[in-house]
One Martini backbone bead per residue (centre of mass of N, CA, C, O) as a GRO file, in nm:
protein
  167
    1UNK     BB    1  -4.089  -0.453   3.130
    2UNK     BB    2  -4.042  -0.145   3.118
    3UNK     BB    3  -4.066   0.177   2.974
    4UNK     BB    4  -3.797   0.248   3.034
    5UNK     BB    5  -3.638  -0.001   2.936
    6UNK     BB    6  -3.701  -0.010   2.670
    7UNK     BB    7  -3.646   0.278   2.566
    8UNK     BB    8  -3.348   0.213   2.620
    9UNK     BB    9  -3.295   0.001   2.467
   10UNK     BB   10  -3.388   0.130   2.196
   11UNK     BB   11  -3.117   0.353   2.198
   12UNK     BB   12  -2.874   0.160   2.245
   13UNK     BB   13  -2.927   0.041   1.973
   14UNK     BB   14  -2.925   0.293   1.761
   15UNK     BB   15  -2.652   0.356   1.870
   16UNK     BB   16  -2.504   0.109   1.780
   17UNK     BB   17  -2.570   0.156   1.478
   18UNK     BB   18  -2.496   0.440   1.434
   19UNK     BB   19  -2.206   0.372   1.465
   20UNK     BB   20  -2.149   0.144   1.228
   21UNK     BB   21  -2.230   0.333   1.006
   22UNK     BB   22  -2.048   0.575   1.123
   23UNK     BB   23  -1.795   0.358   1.002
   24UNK     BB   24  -1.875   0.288   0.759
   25UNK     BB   25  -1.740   0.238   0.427
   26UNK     BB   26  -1.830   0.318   0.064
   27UNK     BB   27  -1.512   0.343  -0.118
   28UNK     BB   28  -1.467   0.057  -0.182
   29UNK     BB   29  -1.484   0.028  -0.464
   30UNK     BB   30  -1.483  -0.032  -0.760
   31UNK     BB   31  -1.374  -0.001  -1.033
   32UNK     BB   32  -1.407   0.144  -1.314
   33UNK     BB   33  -1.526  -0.009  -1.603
   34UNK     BB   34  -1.380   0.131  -1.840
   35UNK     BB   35  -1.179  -0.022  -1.682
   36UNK     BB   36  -0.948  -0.324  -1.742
   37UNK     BB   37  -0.641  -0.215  -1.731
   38UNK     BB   38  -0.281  -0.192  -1.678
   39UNK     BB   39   0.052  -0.008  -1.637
   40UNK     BB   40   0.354  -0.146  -1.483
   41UNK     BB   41   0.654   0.054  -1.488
   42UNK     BB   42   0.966   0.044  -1.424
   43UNK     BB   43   1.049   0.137  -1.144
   44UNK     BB   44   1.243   0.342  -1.009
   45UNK     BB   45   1.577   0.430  -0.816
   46UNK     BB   46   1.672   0.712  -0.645
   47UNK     BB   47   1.760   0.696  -0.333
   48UNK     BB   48   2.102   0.588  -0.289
   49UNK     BB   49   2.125   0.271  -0.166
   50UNK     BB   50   2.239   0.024  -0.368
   51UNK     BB   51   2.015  -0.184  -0.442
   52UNK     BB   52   2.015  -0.473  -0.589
   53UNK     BB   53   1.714  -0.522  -0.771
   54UNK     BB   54   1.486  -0.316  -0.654
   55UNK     BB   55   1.299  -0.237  -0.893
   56UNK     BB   56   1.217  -0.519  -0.974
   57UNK     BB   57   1.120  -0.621  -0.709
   58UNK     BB   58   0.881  -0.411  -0.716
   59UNK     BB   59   0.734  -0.423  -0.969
   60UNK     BB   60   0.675  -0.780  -0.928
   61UNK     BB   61   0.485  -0.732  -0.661
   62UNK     BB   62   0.291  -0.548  -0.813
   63UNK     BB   63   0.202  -0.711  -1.036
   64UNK     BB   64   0.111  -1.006  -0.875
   65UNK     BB   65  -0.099  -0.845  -0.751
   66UNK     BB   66  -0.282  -0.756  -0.967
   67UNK     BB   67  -0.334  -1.075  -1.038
   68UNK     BB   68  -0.460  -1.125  -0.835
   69UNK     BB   69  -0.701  -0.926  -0.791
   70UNK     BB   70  -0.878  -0.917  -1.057
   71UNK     BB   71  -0.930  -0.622  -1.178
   72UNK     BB   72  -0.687  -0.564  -1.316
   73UNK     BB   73  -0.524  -0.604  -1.587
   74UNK     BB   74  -0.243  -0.634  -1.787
   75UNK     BB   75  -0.063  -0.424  -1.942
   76UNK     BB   76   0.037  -0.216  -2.193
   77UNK     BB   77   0.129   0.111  -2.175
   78UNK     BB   78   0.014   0.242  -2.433
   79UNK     BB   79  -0.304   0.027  -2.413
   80UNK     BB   80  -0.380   0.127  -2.149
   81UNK     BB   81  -0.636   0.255  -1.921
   82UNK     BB   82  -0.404   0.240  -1.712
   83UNK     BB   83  -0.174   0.348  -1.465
   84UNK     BB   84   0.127   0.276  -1.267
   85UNK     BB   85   0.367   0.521  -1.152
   86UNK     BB   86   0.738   0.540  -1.042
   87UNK     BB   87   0.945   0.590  -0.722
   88UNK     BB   88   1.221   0.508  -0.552
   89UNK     BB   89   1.311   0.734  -0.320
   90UNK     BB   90   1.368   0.577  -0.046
   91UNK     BB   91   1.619   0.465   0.206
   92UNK     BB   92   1.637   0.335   0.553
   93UNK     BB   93   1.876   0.231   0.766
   94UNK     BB   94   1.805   0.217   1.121
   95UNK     BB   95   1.835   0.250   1.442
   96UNK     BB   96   1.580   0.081   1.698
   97UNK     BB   97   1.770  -0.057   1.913
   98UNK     BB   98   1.907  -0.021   2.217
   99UNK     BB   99   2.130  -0.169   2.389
  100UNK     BB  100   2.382  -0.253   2.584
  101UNK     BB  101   2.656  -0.061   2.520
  102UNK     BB  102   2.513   0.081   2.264
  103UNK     BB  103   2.380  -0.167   2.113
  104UNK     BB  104   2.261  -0.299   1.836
  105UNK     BB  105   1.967  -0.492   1.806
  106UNK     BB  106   1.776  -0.298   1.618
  107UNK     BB  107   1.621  -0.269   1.281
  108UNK     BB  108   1.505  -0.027   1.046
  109UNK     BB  109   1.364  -0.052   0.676
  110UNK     BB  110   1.224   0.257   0.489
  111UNK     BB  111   1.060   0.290   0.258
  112UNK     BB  112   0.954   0.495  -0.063
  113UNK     BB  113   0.658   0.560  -0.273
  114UNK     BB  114   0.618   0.757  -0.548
  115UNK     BB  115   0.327   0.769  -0.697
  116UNK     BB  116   0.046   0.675  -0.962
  117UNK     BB  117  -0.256   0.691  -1.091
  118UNK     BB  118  -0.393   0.697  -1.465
  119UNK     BB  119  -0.629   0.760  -1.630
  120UNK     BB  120  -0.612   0.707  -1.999
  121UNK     BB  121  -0.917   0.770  -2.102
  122UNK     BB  122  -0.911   1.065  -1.962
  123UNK     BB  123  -0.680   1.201  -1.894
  124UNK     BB  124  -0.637   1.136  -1.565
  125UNK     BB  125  -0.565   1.182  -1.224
  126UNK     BB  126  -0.615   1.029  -0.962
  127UNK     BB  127  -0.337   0.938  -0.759
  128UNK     BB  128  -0.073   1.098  -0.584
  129UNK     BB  129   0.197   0.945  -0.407
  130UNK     BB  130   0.342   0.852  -0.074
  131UNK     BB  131   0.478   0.536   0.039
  132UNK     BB  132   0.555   0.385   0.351
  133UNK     BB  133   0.756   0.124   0.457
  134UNK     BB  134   0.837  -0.160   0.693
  135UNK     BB  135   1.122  -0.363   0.840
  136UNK     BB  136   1.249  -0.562   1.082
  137UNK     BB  137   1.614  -0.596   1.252
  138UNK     BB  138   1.851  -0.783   1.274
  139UNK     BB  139   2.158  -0.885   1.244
  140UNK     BB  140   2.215  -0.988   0.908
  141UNK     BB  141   2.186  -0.962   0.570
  142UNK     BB  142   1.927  -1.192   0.578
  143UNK     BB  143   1.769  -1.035   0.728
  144UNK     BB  144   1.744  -0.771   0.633
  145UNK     BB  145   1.633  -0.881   0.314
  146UNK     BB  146   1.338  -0.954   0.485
  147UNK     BB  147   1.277  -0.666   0.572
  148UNK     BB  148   1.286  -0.527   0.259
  149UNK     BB  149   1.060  -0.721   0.169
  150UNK     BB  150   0.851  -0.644   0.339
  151UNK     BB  151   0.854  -0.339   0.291
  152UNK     BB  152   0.802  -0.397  -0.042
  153UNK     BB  153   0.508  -0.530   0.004
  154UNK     BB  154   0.345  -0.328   0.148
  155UNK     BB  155   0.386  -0.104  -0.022
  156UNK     BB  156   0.227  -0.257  -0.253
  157UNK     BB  157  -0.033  -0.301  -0.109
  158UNK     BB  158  -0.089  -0.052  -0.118
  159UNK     BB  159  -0.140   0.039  -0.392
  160UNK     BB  160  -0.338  -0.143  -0.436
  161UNK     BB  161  -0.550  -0.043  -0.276
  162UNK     BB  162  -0.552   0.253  -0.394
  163UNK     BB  163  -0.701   0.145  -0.647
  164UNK     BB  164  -0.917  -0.031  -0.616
  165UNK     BB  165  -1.087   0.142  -0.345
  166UNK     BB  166  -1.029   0.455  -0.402
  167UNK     BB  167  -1.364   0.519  -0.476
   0.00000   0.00000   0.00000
């Protein structure tokens, strides 16, 4: 190997080193120590789609997240290092997909949850926003309802992500 190739050689190594690590973030971190707990109440559902047990069904798939991901324990309100806290601001149920003679034959329901979390010992918010998420369905109320969940639970995963690695 000639002098030209060996240096083309480790330029070509270095460019790709240096991209790799200028792609890598490390803001994953994981949560500040003096958080231990959390408190997640129940969501409000502002929305006006009518959607019974809907604040429910979104508050308990992000406790559940919360408990797996063990980084925050659950705690009450009062007592908790931190909390997270929202409403369920829209659902939005449209036709996603027309085919012939104008049926429609896929539709989309796009949730949207205004959240918080806010460390209570510092007593500072850390992060205020809007998260949504959809899932597509055909017709037929059983198909909806999984579409429904699925959106809710995306939505539930931004903010367990957004709480935990967002440091």
């Amino acid at each position: 190997m000639n002098r030209f190739s060996k240096t083309r050689t480790l330029l070509m190594i270095a460019s790709c080193l240096q991209l790799f690590v200028g792609c890598y973030s490390f803001t994953g971190a994981s949560v500040p120590a003096h958080l231990k707990t959390v408190a997640i109440p129940l969501f409000e559902d502002v929305s006006g789609f009518g959607e019974p047990g809907l604040r429910e069904k979104f508050t308990q798939k992000l406790v559940e997240l919360f408990r797996n991901d063990n980084n925050l324990e659950i705690g009450e309100r009062l007592t908790a290092d931190s909390i997270v806290e929202g409403t369920i601001s829209s659902v939005i149920d449209a036709p996603q997909v027309i085919g012939g003679n104008n049926i429609i034959t896929t539709r989309k329901i796009t949730v949207t949850i205004h959240a918080s979390f806010t460390d209570m010992k510092l007593r500072k918010k850390i992060w205020e926003r809007d998260f949504s998420a959809w899932g597509e369905y055909t017709q037929g109320q059983q198909i909806r309802d999984i579409a429904l969940t699925e959106a809710v639970n995306k939505a539930a995963e931004d903010i367990l992500l957004e709480t935990v690695s967002g440091w």
